[in-house]
C-alpha positions in Angstrom: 9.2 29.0 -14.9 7.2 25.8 -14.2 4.9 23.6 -16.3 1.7 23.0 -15.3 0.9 20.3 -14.1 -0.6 17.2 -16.2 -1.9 13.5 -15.6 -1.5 11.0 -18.4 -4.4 8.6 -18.3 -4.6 5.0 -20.5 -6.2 6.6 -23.3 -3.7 9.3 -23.7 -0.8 6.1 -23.7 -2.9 4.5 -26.3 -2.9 7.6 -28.3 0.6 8.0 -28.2 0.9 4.7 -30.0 -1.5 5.1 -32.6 0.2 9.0 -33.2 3.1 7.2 -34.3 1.7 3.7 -35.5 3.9 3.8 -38.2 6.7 3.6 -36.0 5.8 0.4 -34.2 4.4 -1.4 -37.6 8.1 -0.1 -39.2 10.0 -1.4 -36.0 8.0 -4.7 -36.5 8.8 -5.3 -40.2 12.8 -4.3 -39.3 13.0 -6.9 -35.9 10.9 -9.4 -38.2 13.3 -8.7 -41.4 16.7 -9.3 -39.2 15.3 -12.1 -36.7 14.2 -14.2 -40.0 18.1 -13.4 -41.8 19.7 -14.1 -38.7 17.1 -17.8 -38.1 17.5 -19.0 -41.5 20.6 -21.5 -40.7 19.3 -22.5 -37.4 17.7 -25.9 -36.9 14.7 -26.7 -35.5 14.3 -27.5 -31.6 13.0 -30.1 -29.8 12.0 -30.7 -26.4 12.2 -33.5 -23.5 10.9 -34.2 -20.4 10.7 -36.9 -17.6 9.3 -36.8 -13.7 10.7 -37.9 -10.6 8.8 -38.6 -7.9 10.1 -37.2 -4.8 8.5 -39.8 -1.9 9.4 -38.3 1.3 10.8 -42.2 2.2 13.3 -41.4 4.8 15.3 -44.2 7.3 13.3 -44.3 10.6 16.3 -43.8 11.9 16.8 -39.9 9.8 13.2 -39.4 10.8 13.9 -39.5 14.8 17.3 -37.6 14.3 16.6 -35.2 12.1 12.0 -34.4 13.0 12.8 -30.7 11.0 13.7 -32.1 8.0 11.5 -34.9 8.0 8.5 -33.0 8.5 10.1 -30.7 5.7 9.7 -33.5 3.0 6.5 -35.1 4.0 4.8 -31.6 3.6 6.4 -31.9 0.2 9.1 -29.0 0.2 10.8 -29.3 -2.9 13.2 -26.3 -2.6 16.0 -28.6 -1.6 15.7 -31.4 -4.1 15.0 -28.5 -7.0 18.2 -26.7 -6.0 19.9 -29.9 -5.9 19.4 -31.0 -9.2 20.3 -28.1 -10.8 23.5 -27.7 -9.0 26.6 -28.1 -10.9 27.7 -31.2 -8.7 25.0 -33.1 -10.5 25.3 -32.0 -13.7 29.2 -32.8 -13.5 28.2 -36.2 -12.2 26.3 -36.8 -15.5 28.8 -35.3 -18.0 30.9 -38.2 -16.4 28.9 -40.5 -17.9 28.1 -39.4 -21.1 29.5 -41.1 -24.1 31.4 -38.2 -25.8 29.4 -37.8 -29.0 26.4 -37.3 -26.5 28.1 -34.8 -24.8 28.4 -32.3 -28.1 24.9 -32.3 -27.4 25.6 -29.8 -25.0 27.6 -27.5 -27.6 30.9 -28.8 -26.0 33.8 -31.8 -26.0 34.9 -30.0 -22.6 33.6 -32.0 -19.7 33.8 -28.7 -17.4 32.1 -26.8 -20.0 29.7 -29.1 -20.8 28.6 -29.7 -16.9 28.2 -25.6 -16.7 25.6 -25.9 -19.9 23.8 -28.6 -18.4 23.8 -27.2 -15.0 22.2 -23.6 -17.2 19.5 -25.4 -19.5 18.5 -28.0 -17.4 14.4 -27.0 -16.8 13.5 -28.5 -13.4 9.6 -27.8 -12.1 7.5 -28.6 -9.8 4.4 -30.1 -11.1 1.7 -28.0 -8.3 -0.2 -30.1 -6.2 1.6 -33.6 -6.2 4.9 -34.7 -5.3 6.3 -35.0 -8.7 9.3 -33.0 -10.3 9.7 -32.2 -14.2 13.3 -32.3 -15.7 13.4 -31.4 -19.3 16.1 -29.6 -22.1 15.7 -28.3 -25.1 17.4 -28.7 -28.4 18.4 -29.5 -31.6 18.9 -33.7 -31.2 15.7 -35.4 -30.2 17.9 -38.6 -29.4 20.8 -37.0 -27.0 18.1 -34.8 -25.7 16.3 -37.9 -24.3 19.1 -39.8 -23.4 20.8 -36.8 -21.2 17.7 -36.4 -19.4 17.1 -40.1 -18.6 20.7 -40.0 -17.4 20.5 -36.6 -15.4 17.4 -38.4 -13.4 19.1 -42.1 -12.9 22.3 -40.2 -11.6 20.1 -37.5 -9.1 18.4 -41.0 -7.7 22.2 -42.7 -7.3 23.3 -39.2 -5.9 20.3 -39.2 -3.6 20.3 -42.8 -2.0 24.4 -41.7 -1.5 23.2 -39.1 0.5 20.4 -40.6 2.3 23.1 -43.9 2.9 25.9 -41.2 4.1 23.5 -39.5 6.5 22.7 -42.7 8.0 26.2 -43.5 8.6 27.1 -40.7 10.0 24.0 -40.7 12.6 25.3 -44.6 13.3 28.6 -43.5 14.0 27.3 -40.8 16.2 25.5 -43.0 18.3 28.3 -45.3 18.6 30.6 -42.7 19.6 27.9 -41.5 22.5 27.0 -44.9 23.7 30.1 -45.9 26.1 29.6 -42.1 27.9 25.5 -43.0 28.3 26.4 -46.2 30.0 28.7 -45.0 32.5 26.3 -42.2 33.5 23.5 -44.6 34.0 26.4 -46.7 35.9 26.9 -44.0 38.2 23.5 -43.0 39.1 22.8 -46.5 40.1 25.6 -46.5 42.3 24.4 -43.3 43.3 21.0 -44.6 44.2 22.4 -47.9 46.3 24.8 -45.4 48.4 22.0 -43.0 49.2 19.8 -45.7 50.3 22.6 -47.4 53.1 23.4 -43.7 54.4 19.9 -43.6 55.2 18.6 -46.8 56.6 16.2 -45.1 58.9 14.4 -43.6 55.9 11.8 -46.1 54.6 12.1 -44.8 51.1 9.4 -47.3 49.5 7.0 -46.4 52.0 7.7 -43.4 54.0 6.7 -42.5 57.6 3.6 -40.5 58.1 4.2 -40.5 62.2 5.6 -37.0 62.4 3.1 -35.3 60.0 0.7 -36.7 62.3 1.9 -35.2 65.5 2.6 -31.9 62.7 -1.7 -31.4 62.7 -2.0 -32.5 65.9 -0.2 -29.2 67.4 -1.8 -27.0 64.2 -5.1 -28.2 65.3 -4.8 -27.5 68.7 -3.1 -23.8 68.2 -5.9 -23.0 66.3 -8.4 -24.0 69.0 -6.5 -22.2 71.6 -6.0 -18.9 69.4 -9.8 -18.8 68.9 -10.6 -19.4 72.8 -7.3 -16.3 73.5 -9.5 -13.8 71.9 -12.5 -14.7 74.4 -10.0 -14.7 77.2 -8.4 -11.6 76.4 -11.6 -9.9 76.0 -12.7 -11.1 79.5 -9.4 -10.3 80.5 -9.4 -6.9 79.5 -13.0 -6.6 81.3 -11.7 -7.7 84.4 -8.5 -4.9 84.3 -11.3 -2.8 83.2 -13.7 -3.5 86.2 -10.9 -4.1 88.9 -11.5 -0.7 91.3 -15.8 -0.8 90.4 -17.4 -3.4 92.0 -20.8 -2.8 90.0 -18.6 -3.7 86.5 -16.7 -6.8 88.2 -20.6 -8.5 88.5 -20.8 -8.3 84.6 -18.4 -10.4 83.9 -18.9 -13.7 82.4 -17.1 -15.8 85.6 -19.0 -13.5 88.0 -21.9 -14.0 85.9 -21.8 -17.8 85.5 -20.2 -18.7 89.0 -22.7 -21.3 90.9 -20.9 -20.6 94.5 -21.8 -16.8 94.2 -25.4 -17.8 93.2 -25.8 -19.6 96.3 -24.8 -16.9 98.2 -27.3 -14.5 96.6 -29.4 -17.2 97.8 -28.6 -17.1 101.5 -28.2 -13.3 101.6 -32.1 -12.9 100.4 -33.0 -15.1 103.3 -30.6 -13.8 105.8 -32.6 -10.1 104.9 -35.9 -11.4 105.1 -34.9 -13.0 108.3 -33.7 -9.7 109.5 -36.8 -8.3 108.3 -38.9 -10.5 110.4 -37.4 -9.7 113.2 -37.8 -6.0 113.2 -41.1 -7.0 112.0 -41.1 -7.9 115.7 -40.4 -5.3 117.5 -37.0 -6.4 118.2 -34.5 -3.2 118.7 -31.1 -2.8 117.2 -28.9 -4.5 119.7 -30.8 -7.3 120.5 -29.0 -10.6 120.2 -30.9 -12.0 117.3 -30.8 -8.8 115.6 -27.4 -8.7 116.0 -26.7 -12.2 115.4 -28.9 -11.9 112.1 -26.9 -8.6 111.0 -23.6 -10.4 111.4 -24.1 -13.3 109.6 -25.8 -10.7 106.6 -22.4 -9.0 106.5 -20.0 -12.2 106.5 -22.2 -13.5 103.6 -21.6 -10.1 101.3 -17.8 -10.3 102.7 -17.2 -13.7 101.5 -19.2 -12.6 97.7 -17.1 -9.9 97.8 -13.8 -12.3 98.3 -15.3 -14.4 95.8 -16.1 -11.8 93.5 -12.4 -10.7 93.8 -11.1 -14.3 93.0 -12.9 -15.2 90.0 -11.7 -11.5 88.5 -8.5 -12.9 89.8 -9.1 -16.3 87.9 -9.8 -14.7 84.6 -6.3 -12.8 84.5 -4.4 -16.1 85.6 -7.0 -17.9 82.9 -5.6 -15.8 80.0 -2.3 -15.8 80.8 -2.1 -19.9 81.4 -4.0 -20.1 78.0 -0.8 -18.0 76.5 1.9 -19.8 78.1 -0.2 -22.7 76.6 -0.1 -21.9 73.2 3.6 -20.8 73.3 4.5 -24.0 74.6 2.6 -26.0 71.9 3.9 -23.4 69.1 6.8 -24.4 70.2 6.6 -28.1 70.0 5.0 -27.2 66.3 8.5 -25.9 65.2 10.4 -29.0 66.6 8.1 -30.8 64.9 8.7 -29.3 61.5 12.2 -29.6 62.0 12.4 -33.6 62.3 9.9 -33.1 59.2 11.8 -30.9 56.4 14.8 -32.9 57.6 13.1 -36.2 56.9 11.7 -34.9 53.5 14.9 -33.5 52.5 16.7 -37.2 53.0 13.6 -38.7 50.7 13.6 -36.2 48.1 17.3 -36.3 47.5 16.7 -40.0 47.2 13.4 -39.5 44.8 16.2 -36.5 42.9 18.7 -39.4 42.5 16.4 -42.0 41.6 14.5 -40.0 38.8 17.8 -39.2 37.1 18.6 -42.7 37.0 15.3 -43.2 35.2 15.7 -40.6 32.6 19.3 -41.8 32.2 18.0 -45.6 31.5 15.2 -44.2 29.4 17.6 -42.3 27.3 20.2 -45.1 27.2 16.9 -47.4 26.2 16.0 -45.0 22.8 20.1 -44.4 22.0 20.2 -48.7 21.9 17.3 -48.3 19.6 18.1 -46.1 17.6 21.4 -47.1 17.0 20.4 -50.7 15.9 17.4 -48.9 14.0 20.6 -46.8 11.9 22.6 -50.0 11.6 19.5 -51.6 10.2 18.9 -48.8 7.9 22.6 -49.0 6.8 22.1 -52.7 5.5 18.8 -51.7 3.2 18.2 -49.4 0.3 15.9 -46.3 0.1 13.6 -45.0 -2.9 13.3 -41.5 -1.8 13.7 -40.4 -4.9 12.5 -42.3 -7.5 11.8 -42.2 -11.7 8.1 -42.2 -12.7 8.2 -41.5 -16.0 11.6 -41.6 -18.3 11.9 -39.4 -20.7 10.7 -40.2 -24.5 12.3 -39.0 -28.0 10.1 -36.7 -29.2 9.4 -36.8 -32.5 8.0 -33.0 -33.3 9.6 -30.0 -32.7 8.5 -27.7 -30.2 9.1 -24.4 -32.6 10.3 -24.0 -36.3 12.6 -22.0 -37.0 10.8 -20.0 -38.7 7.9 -19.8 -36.1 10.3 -18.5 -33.9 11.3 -16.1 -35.6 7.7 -15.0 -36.1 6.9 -14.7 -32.9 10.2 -13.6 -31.5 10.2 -10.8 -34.0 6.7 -9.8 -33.3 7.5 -8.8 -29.8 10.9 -7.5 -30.1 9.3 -5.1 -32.1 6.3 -4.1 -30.7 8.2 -3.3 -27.8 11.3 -1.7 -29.6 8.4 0.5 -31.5 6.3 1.5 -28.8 9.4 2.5 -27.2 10.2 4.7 -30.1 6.8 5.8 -29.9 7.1 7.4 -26.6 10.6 8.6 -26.9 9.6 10.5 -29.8 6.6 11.9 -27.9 8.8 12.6 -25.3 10.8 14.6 -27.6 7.6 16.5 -29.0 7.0 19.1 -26.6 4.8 20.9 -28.5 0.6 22.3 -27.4 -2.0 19.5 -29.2 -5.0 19.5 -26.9 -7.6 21.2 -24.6 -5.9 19.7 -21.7 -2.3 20.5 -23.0 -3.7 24.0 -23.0 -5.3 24.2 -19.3 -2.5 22.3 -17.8 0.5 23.4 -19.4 0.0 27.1 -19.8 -3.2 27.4 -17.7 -5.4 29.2 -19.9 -9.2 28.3 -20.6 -9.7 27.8 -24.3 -11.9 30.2 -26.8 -11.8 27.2 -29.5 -10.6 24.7 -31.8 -9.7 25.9 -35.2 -8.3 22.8 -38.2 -6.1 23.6 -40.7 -6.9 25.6 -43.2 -5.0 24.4 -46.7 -4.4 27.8 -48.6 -3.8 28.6 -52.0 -0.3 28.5 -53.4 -1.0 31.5 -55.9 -3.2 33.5 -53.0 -1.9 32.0 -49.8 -3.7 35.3 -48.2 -7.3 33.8 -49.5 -7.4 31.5 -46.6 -7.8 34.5 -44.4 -11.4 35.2 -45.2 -12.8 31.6 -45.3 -15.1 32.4 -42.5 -16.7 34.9 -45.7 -16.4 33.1 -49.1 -17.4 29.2 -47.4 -19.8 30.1 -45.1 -21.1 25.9 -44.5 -17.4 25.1 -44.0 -16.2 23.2 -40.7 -13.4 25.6 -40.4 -16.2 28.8 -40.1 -18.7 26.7 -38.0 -15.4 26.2 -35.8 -14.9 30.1 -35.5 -18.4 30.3 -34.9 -17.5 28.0 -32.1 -14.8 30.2 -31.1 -17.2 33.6 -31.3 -19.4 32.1 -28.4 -16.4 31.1 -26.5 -15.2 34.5 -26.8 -18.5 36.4 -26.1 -18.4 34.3 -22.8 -15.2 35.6 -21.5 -15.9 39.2 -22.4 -19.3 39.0 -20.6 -17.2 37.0 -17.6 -14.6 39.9 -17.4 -17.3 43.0 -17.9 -20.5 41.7 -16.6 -22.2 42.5 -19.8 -21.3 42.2 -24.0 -19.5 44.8 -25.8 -17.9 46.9 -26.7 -14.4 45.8 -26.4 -10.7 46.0 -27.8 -8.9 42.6 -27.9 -5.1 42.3 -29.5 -5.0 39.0 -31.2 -0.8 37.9 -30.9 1.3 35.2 -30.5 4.2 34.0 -28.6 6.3 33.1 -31.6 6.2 33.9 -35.3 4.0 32.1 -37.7 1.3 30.7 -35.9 -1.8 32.2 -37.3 -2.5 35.1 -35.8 -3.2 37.4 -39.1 -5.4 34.7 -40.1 -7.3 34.1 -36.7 -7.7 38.1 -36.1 -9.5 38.5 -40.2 -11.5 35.2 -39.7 -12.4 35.9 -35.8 -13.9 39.4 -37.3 -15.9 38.4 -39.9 -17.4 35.9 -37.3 -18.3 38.3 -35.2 -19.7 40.5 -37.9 -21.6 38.0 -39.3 -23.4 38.3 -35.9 -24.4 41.6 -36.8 -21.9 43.4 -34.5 -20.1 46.4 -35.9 -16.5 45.0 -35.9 -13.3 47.6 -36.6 -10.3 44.8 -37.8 -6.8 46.7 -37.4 -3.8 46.3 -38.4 -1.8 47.2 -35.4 1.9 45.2 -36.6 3.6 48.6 -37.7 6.3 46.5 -38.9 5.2 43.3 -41.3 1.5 44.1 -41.9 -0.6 41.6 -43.6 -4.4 42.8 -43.5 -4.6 44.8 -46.4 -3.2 41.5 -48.1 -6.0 39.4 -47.1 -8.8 42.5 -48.0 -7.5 43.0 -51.1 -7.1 46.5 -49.8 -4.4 49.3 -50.5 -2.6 50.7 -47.1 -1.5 54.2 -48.5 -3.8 55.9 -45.2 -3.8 53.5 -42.0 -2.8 53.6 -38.6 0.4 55.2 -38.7 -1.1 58.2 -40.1 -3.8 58.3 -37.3 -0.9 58.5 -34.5 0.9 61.0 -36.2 -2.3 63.3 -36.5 -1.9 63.5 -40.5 -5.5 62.1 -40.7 -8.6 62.0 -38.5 -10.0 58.8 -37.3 -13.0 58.7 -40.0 -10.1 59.2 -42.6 -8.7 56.0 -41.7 -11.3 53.8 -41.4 -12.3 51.8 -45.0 -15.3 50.0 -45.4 -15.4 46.4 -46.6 -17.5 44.2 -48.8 -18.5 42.3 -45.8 -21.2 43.5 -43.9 -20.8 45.4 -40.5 -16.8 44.6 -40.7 -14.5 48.0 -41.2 -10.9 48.1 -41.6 -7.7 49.9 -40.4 -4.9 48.9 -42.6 -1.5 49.8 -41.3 -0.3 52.7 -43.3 3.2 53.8 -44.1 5.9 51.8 -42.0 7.2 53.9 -39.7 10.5 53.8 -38.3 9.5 53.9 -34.1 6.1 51.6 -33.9 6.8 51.2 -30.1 6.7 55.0 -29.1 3.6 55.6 -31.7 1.6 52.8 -30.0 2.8 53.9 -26.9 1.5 57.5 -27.6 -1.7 59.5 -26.2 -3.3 59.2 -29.9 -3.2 55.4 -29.6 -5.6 55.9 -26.6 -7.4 57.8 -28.2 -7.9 55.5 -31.2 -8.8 53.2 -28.9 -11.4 55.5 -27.5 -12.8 56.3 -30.3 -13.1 52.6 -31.7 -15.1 51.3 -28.8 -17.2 54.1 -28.7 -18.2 53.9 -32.9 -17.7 49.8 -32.9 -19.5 47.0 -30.8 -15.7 45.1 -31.3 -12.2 46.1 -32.0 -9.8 43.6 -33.2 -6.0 44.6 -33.3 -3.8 42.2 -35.0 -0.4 42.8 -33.5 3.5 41.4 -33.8 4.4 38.3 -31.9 5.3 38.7 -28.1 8.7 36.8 -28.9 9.7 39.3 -31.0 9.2 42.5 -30.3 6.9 44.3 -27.3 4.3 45.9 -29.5 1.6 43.5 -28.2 2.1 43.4 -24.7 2.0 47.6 -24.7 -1.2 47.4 -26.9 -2.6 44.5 -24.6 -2.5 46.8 -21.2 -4.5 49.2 -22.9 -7.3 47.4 -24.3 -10.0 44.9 -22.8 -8.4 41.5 -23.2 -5.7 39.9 -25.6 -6.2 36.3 -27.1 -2.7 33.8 -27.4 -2.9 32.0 -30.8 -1.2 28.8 -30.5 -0.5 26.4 -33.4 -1.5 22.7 -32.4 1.9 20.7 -32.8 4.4 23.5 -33.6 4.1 25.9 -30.8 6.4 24.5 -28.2 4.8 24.2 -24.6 7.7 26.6 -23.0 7.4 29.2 -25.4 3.4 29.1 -25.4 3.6 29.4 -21.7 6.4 32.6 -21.7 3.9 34.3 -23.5 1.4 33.7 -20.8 3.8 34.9 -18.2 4.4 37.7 -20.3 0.5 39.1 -20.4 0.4 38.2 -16.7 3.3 40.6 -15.7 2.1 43.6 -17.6 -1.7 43.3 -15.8 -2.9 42.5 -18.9 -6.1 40.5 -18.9 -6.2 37.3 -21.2 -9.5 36.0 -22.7 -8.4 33.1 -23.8 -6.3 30.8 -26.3 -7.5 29.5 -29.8 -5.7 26.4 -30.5 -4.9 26.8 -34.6 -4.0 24.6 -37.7 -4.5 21.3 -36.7 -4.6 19.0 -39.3 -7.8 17.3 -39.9 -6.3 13.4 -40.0 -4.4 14.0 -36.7 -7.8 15.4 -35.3 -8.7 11.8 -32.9 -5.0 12.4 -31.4 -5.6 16.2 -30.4 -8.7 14.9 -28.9 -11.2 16.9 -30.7 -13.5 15.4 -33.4 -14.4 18.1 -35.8 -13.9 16.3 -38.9 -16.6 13.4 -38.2 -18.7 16.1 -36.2 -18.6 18.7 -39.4 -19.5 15.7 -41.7 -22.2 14.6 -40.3 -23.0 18.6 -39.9 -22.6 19.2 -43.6 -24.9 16.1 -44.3 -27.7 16.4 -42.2 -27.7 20.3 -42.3 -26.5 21.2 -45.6 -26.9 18.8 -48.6 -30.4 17.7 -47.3 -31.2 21.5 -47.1 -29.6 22.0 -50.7 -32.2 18.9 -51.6 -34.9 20.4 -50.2 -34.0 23.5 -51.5 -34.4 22.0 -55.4 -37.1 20.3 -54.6 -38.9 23.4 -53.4 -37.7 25.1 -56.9 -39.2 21.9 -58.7 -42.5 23.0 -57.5 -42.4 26.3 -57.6 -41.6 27.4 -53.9 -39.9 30.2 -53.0 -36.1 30.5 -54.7 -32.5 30.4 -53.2 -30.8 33.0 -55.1 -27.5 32.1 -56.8 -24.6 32.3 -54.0 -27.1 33.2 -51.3 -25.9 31.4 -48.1 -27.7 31.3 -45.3 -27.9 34.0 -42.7 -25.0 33.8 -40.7 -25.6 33.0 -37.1 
């Protein structure tokens, strides 16, 4: 069985506190009580400080060795030099120096001891922005404060230059150790460079040859020429295959086409036919010697075109195939070429490989020399890397009395030692306050907010008919309240008003429900609905108590047919309200409520009444009211406001769910007026303000109106309930 669930929001933190203010303010006064016993012998405490400036001044010759951690302490990176002066070497390092009675200072003749303390209290800060360190301590000597400051910051400057001065060395003896190795590389490569260069004498190294590149284009040129002047050939080449066996193709082609010789020719066969022409022009017959002579010298002009025809188609093959062994020929004089080339390149770049190693190597045997006699020159000097701006000054008023310590100290020990109580004891309370406790914890709406009703030692029972005798009270304009909220869930569930039965219960024992069921039906007679109030607990009745009423004929006799229903029912002094008192205690109020006549009671009651209001045991306890609540309309769950615990309010609820039962709602009972802000209602200030403006100004009025002769309020005449 799970809660539901609930948010906690800032106000409902803050309410928490002021809930149990009393609490935090007791917490306080106990911290502040035992703080101020326990400060009384203590002195008061002083406070030091001095800055160092950290400069960033580092040898030239740190700078080139170590770039990282140069750049580190130019950009002002303290982390180093913070850590470093609150390391325990330093602090041991001062404690060395201290005279003894200074060092008691430190709560300690124990040099060990006394460098751990220093090492624990020694403040070190950063002041932001600059480049400037705070050291500082706190205590009860103003004098040895100051002085074990100003020594702390002399001794991190000696400790600092050591440092600086040891790094130096040990980047001088570095180079030192490295030198002799760079100078016999550099030794090497020169010998290197001067053996390279008399191996290759023919290689002018200074000024190389640029004979064989020459030749190297020539060839590329001239390959490219003749591969653009191949694809013409081959084309014409491929013609001439083409047009070998077809005369009529071989005269298309370009060397037919272009050849002078065969244009003459043309030439002297169009005269030779217009000779011939003449002749038969003539009259001279075939045969005749000039025909004949003409006709032969026709034919061995078209033989010799066709020869010539034939050897220019000839020519063009043999063409493209010369132009082909041409370019292989050159292609390969190309490669020769290249050969002496890469050859010749390979002998000058392994001298430029040698030579340019010899470089670097001199280069870096240049810088090695110069930093090296940079470090040896650093070695000689002294550096203010760290250095003291301001020493540290005996301060002459104390940071914090004793007293104001305490004050302070005790003030929030305690507020936070109280509010911790605060929400422990909350946390222990797990008990129904609020409108929200009720949705989200049980998940029921809620019918209304009732306060607590202070009763009457000698008639406790009076308080059950407030609702009647104090008609302007807060706690009946809060049933009222409740009536509407009520009226909405029965119109919700039906679709209309009444009538309808409701069992008023509870999940545990002493939580109002008597009370709420006697108050809830006056309210709603007071409306002018006929209400029947019945006293349905068969086994500690109460009703008759709070009517004033004897309970000889009740219930019990209705269900065992000894009396008829109008037998039962008594009349009150309140208007429209009628009452079943219990009757004789049986020994089996289960089975009797459980019976056929109960239905029929029930019958019978919402047919004669608008409302019927059956007070019934707790659900805890026994199982009258859940039998009761599957038989009537609706059942409402009293819970009392900070006694009924969240668990048991929501077994209840579980309870009227499993049986079908349908549940209008809970009233939320006896919260106590003062605690009203926490539960998150405000009926007190509301109802005063109420009583005010409504009431007393009407009660005014109402004398005035007497004063001049207006019409009368009768003597204990409220006003018309609503």
């Amino acid at each position: 069985m799970a809660l539901r669930g609930f948010e906690m929001h800032v106000r409902d933190y803050l309410r928490i506190v002021l809930k149990h203010l009393w609490v935090v303010i007791l917490s306080i006064l106990v911290v502040a009580f035992t703080v101020w016993m326990s400060s009384q012998n203590q002195p008061d405490r002083y406070q030091t400080a001095g800055r160092m400036e950290i400069r960033g001044v580092l040898p030239q010759s740190v700078e080139i060795s170590e770039p990282g951690l140069a750049r580190l302490e130019r950009a002002k990176e303290f982390r180093t030099h913070l850590e470093l002066m609150k390391s325990p070497v330093l602090a041991e390092r001062v404690v060395a120096k201290l005279d003894p009675d200074t060092m008691l200072e430190l709560e300690t003749s124990n040099p060990a001891m006394a460098a751990g303390t220093l090492a624990a209290i020694l403040e070190v800060h950063e002041v932001g922005g600059t480049s400037l360190v705070s050291l500082g301590l706190s205590g009860s000597n103003p004098e040895k404060l100051t002085k074990i400051v100003n020594a702390t910051m002399e001794e991190y400057c000696t400790w600092s230059e050591e440092r600086l001065q040891g790094r130096v060395g040990k980047i001088r003896l570095a180079l030192e150790a490295e030198l002799p190795a760079k100078e016999d590389a550099a030794k090497e490569a020169r010998l290197a460079v001067q053996k390279y260069r008399n191996e290759h004498q023919e290689i002018r190294f200074e000024d190389p040859d640029t004979t064989i590149r020459t030749v190297i284009d020539y060839y590329e040129q001239e390959i490219a020429r003749s591969e653009v002047a191949l694809i013409e050939a081959k084309s014409q080449n491929e013609n001439a295959m083409a047009a070998k066996d077809d005369p009529a193709k071989r005269r298309t082609l370009k060397a037919v086409r272009e050849s002078r010789e065969l244009e003459i020719m043309k030439e002297e066969e169009i005269t030779l036919v217009r000779e011939l022409s003449r002749l038969k022009e003539r009259g001279l017959q075939e045969g005749h010697r000039d025909v004949v002579a003409a006709e032969g010298a026709l034919a061995d002009n078209r033989s010799r075109q066709e020869a010539l025809v034939a050897e220019l188609v000839q020519g063009v093959s043999e063409e493209y195939a010369d132009l082909k062994k041409k370019i292989e020929e050159m292609r390969s004089h190309l490669e020769v070429e290249k050969g002496k080339w890469r050859e010749y390149n390979g002998k000058l770049n392994g001298f430029r490989k040698l030579n340019d190693d010899l470089a670097v190597l001199e280069t870096e045997l240049a810088k090695h020399q110069a930093l090296l006699d940079q470090a040896t020159k650093d070695s000689r000097v002294q550096h203010e890397a760290v250095k003291v701006i301001l020493p540290a000054r005996v301060p002459t008023v104390p940071i914090l009395t004793t007293l104001g310590m305490s004050f302070v100290f005790s003030i929030i020990l305690g507020l936070a030692l109280g509010i911790g109580l605060a929400f422990f004891f909350e946390y222990l309370d797990d008990t129904l306050k609020t409108r929200e406790d009720v949705e989200k914890y049980i998940g029921a709406p809620l019918l209304g907010f009732v306060p607590y009703i202070r009763g009457d030692k000698d008639r406790p029972e009076a308080k059950d008919t407030i609702t009647h005798r104090e008609l302007k009270s807060t706690t009946a304009e809060a049933y009222r309240g409740v009536r509407t909220g009520l009226l909405s869930a029965i119109s919700r569930k039906n679709g209309k008003g009444g009538p309808a039965a409701m069992v008023v219960t509870s999940a545990g024992p002493m939580e109002g429900k008597t009370t709420n069921a006697v108050n809830l039906s006056i309210t709603l007679a007071h409306s002018g609905s006929r209400v029947l109030l019945v006293d349905a607990d068969l086994r500690r009745p109460r009703i008759h108590k709070s009517l004033s009423i004897d309970h000889d004929v009740g219930l019990t006799n209705f269900l065992v047919g000894a009396n008829p229903f109008e037998e039962v029912v008594r009349p009150t002094s309140i208007k429209n309200l009628d009452v079943v008192t219990c009757g004789p205690l049986p020994p089996n109020p289960y089975e009797l409520l459980g019976s056929p006549a109960m239905l029929d009671f029930l019958l019978r009651a919402k047919k004669d009444y608008d409302f019927a209001v059956l007070d019934t045991p707790p659900m805890g306890a026994v199982s009258d009211a859940l039998l009761l609540g599957s038989q009537v309309d609706g059942v409402i769950q009293i819970v009392s406001a900070a006694k009924t615990r969240r668990k048991i309010a929501l077994l209840g609820r579980d309870q009227i769910d499993k049986i079908g039962a349908h549940l209008f709602g809970v009233i939320l009972n006896s919260a106590a007026p003062n605690k009203a802000k926490y539960y998150g209602y405000y009926y007190p200030e509301y109802y005063k303000y109420y009583r005010r403006y409504y009431v007393e100004e009407g009660e005014k009025a109402g004398s005035v109106s007497e004063k001049t002769g207006s019409r009368k309020v009768e003597a204990g005449q409220g006003p018309s309930p609503s």
